[in-house]
C-alpha positions in Angstrom: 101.0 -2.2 108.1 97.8 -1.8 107.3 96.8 0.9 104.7 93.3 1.8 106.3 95.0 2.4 109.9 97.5 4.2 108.1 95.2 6.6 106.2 92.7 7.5 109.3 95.8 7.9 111.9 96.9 10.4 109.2 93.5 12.1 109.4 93.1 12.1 112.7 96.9 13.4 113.4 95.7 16.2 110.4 92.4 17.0 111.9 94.3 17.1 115.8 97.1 19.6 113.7 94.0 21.4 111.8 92.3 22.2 115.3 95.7 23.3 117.3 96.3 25.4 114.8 92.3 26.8 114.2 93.2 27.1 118.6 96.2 28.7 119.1 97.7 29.3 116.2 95.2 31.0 113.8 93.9 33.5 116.2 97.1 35.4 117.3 97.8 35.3 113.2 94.3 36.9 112.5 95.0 39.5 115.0 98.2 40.6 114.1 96.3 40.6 110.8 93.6 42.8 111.8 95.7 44.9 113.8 98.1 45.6 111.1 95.1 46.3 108.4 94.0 48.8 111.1 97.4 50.5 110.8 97.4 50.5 107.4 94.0 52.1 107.4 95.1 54.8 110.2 98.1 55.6 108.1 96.4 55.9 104.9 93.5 58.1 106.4 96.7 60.4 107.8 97.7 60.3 104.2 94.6 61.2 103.3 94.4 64.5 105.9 97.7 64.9 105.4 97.0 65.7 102.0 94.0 67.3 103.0 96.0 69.5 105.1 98.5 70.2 102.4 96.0 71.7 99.7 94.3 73.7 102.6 98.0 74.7 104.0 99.2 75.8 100.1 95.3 77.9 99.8 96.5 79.8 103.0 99.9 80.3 101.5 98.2 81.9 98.0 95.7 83.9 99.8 98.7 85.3 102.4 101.2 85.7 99.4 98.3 87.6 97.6 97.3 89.6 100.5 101.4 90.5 101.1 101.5 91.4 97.5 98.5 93.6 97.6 99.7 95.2 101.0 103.3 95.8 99.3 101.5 97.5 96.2 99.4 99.3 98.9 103.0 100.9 100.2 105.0 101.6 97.3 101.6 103.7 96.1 101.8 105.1 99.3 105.6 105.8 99.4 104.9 107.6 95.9 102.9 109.6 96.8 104.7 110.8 99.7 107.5 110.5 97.5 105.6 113.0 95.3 103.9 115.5 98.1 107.8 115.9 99.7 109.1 116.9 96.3 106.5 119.0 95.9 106.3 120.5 99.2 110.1 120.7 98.2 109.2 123.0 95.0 107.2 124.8 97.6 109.7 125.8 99.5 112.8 126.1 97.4 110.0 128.5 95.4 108.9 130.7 98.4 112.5 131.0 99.2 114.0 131.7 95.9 111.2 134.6 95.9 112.7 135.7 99.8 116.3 135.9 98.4 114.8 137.6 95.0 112.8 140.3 97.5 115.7 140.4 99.9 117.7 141.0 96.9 115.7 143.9 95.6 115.8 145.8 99.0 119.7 145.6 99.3 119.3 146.9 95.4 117.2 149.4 96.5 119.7 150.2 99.6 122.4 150.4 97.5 120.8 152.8 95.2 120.0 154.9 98.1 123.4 155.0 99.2 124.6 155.6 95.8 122.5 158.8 95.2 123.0 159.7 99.0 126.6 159.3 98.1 125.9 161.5 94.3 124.6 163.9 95.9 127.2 164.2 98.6 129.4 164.3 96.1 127.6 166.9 93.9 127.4 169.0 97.0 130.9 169.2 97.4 131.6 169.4 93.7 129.0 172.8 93.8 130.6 174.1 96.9 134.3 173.4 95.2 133.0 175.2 92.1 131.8 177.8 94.3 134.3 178.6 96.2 136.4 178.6 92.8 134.0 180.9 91.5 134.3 183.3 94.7 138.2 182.6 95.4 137.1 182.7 98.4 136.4 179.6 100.6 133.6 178.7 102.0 132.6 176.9 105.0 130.5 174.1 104.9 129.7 173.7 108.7 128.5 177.6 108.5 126.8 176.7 105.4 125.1 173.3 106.1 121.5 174.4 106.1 122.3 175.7 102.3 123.9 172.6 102.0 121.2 170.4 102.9 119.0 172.6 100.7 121.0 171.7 97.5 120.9 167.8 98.5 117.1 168.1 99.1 117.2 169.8 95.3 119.6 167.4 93.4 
């Protein structure tokens, strides 16, 4: 065997391998090569918005927990203060009627006492009439006598 023949039907079965493969072989490779760079690219640039996304979703969530929490405030200084008018409007009215019962109160005071010197002096009448008639041993009638009598309760 010769060495020469050897070495260039080596080169030539290396360059014939060397072009099949720059043929068929490389370019499929360097496709699925580019096309998988171009996924990696798309999912890093999703990464990239997602994070994007994720700061802009977490602002929304501050500025809608802030805007809740100044809302709430907004209603527990609103319940106070109704809170505070309906005990007040409470002192109102628990005032204006203790006042009622204290005036309604004073009239049946009143009516009472009316009654009670209506009744005196009923009871004077009789009394004078008693000691009357004890003082005349006689007795006296008070149906005969009722303009007198009404006379002496006008007095007393």
């Amino acid at each position: 065997m010769n060495l020469n023949a050897t070495l260039v039907f080596q080169m030539l079965v290396f360059f014939i391998l060397a072009w099949f493969t720059m043929k068929f072989v490389w370019p499929p490779l360097m496709k699925s090569i580019e096309e998988r760079r171009l996924k990696i690219a798309e999912g890093l640039a999703s990464a990239e918005k997602g994070k994007a996304e994720l700061v802009q979703a977490e602002a929304r969530i501050g500025q809608i927990e802030a805007a809740a929490k100044a809302e709430n405030q907004a209603r527990l200084a609103q319940a106070e203060k109704q809170a505070a008018a309906l005990i007040e409007q409470a002192r109102k009215d628990a005032e204006a009627e203790r006042a009622r019962i204290l005036e309604q109160a004073r009239q049946e005071a009143q009516q009472e006492a009316q009654r009670a010197r209506e009744g005196l002096r009923d009871a004077v009448a009789q009394l004078a009439v008693k000691g009357a008639e004890e003082i005349l041993k006689r007795e006296v009638n008070a149906q005969v006598h009722a303009e007198l009598l009404g006379q002496l309760k006008a007095q007393l």
